[in-house]
C-alpha positions in Angstrom: -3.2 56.9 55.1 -1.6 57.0 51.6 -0.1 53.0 52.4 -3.6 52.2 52.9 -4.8 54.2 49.7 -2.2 52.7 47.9 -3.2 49.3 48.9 -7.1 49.9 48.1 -5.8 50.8 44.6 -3.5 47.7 43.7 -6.7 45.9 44.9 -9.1 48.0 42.4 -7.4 46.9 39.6 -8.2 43.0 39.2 -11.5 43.8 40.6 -12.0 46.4 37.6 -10.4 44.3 35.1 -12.6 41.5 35.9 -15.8 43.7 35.7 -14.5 44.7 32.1 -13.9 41.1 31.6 -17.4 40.0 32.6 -19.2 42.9 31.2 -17.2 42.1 28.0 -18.1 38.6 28.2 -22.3 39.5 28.8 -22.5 41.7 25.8 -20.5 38.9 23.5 -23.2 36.8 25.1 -25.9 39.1 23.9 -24.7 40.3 19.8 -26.8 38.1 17.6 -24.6 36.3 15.1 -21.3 36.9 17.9 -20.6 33.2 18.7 -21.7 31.0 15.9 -23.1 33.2 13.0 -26.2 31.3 10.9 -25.7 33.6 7.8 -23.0 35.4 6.1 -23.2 38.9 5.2 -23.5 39.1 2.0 -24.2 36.0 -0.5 -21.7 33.9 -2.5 -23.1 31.9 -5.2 -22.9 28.1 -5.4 -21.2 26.4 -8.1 -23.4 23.9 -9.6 -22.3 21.3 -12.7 -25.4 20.1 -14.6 -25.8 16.3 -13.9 -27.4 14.3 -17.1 -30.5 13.0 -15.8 -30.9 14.9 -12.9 -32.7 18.2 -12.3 -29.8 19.0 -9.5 -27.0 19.9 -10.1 -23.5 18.8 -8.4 -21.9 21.3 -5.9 -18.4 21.7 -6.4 -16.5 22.1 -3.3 -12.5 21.8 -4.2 -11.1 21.0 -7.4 -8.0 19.0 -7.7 -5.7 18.6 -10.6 -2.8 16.3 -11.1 0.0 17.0 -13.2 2.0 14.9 -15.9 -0.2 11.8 -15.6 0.6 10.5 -19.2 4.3 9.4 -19.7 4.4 11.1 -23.0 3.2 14.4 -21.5 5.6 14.3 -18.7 8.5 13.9 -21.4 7.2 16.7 -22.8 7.1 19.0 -19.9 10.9 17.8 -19.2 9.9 15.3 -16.6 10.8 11.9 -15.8 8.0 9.7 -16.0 9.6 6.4 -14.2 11.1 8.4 -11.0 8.3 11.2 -10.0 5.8 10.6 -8.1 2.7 12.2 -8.2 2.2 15.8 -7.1 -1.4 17.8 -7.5 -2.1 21.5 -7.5 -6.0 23.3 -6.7 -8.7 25.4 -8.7 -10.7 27.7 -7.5 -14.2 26.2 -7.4 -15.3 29.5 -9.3 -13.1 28.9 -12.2 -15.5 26.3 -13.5 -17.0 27.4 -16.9 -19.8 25.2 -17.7 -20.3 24.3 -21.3 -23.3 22.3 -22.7 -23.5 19.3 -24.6 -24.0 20.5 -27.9 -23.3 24.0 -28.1 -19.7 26.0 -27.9 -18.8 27.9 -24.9 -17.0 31.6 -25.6 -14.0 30.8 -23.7 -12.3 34.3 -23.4 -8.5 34.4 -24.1 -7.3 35.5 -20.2 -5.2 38.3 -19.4 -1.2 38.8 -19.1 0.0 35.8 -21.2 0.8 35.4 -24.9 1.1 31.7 -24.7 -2.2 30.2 -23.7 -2.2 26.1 -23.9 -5.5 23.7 -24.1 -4.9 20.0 -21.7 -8.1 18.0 -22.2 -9.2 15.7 -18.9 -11.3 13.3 -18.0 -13.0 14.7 -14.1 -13.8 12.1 -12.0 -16.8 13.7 -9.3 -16.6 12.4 -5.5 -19.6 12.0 -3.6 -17.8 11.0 -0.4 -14.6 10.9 0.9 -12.4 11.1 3.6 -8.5 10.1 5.1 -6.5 7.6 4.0 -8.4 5.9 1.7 -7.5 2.2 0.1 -7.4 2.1 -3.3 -9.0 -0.6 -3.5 -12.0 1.3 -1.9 -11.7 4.6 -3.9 -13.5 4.4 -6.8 -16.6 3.9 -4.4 -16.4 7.3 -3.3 -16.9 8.5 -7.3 -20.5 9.9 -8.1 -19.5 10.3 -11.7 -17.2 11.5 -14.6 -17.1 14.6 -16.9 -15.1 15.8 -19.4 -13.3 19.1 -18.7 -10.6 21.6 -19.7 -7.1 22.6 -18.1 -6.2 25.5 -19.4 -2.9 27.2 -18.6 -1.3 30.1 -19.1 1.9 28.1 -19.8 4.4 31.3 -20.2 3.2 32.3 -17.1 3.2 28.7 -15.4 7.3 28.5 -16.9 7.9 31.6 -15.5 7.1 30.9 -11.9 9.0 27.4 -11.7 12.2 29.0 -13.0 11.8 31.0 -10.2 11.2 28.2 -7.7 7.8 30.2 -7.2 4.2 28.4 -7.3 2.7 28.5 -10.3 -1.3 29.6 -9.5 -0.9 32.4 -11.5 -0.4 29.8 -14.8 -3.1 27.5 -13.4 -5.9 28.8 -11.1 -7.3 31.7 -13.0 -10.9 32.8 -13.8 -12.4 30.3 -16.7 -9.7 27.7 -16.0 -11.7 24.6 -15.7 -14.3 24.3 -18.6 -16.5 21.3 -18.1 -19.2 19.3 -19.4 -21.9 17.8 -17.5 -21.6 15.1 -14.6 -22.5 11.6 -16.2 -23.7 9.4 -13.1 -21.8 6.0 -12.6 -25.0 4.6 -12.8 -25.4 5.4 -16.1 -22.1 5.3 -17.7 -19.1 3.2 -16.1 -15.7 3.9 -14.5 -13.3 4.9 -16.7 -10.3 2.8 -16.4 -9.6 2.7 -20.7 -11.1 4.6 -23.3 -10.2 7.2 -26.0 -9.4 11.0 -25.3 -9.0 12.8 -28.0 -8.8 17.2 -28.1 -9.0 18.6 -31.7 -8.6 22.1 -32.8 -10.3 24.2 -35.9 -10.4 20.4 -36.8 -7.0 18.8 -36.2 -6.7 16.1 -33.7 -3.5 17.5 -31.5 -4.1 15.3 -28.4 -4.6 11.4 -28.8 -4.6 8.3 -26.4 -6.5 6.0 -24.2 -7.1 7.0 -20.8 -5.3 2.7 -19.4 -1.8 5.4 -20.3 -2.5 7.3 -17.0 0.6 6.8 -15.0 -1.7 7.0 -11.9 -5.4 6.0 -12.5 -8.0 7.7 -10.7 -8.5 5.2 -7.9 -4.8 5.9 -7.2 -5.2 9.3 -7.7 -8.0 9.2 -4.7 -5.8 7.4 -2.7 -3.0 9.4 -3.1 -4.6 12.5 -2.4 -6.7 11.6 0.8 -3.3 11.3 2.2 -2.5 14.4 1.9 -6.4 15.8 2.0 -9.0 14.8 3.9 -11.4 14.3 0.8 -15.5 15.4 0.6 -18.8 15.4 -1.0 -18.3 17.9 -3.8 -14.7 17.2 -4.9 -13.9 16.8 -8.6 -10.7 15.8 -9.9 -9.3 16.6 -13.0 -7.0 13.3 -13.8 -4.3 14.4 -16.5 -3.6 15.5 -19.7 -2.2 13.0 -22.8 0.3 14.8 -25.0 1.2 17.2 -27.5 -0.5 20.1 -25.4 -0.4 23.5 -27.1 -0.9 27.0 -28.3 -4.7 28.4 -29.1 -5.6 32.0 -30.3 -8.8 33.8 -30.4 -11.2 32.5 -33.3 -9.8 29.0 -32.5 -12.0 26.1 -31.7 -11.2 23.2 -29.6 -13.5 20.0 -29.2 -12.5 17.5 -27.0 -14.2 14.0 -26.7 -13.7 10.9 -24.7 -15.8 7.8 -25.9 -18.8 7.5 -23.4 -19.1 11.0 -22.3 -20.9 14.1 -24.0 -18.6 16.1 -25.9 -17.4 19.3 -25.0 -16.3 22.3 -27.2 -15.4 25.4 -26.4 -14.2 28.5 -28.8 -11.7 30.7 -27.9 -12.9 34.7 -28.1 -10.8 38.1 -27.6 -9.9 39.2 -24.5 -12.5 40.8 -22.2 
């Protein structure tokens, strides 16, 4: 009798397993939202860069950001401009601070560094993408340009590569990436040469022509979809020339590139 009861019980326990398992599986069958939810639950905002000429605006999905693209910059930074190749690093999307043409953002000094440094860019928008991309293809992938701000909390950013340690912390902070609006390629052209120029309280620090990017922004594309698989909603924030430096509150930087609205930002106290 207690063989027989022990056998009934081994044989309970996959049968009574499998009920849990199939009553488990009904009610994940029947929670709304279980399997593929259609909402989250609560709302995140969409960031959206005015585009000139258009009532939309662009949706920013990843921002990109290459470092020591100008020969002279990479010197600078104690780089070897001839032997690296290139190497990129990400923004939040949310650190975009949209300025408008004509006016002068407050661009609060951030927290925790004393040594906060300006890199003017030109930002090159994507409106497709994808793997392994030619470079002879890339540029078609580009919806338009803008002209934006790096700015880095460089002590911070020095701190972490003596350390062997990522440097996010330097880079990828709230307000990082001021910008200017989207300029279709429709309406402007791709910009392979041109000036960029960043001035502040009036004095031109940063100078050159955009034909002194070590890797232009075709390469760039290229480069990166072998590493990404690139979208819709990308924006890429090509380089900085030299002579990047120091700003305080009360300062005023204006940064221009011929062809592109001008964008100026001034720097305010900490919030």
């Amino acid at each position: 009798m207690r063989a027989n009861r022990r056998t009934m019980l081994q044989g309970a326990v996959p049968l009574a397993a499998a009920g849990l398992l199939g009553a488990a599986s009904a009610r994940s069958q029947t929670l709304p939202g279980a399997a593929s939810p259609s909402r989250g639950i609560f709302d995140l905002p969409q960031m959206l860069i005015p585009v000139v000429g258009d009532e939309r605006g662009f949706p920013v999905r990843r921002i990109y950001c290459i470092g020591r693209n100008y020969a002279a910059h990479a010197r600078e930074m104690g780089s070897d401009p001839n032997r690296e190749p290139p190497f990129f690093f990400q923004k939040p999307a949310d650190a975009i601070q949209y300025v408008a043409p004509g006016s002068v953002g407050d661009h609060p000094y951030p927290t925790l560094t004393k040594n906060y440094h300006y890199e003017v860019e030109l930002v090159a928008a994507l409106k497709s993408g994808g793997r392994n991309i030619p470079e002879a293809r890339a540029l078609e992938h580009v919806y338009g340009y803008a002209l934006g701000l790096d700015m880095t909390r460089r002590d911070l950013q020095r701190a972490m590569g003596n350390e062997k340690k990522p440097w996010e912390i330097g880079k990828s902070f709230d307000g990082s990436a001021p910008i200017g609006p989207i300029h279709p390629v429709n309406q402007v052209r791709h910009f392979t040469d041109g000036a960029i120029s960043l001035a502040v309280n009036g004095a031109v620090k940063q100078q050159a022509d955009l034909k002194d990017m070590i890797w232009s922004v075709a390469e760039q594309i290229a480069k990166l979809s072998e590493a990404f698989e690139l979208k819709a909603g990308d924006i890429i924030y090509s380089g900085t020339p030299e002579n990047v430096g120091p700003v305080v509150p009360g300062d005023l930087i204006l940064c221009k590139i011929d062809g592109l609205s001008d964008l100026s930002v001034r720097i305010t106290p900490p919030v």
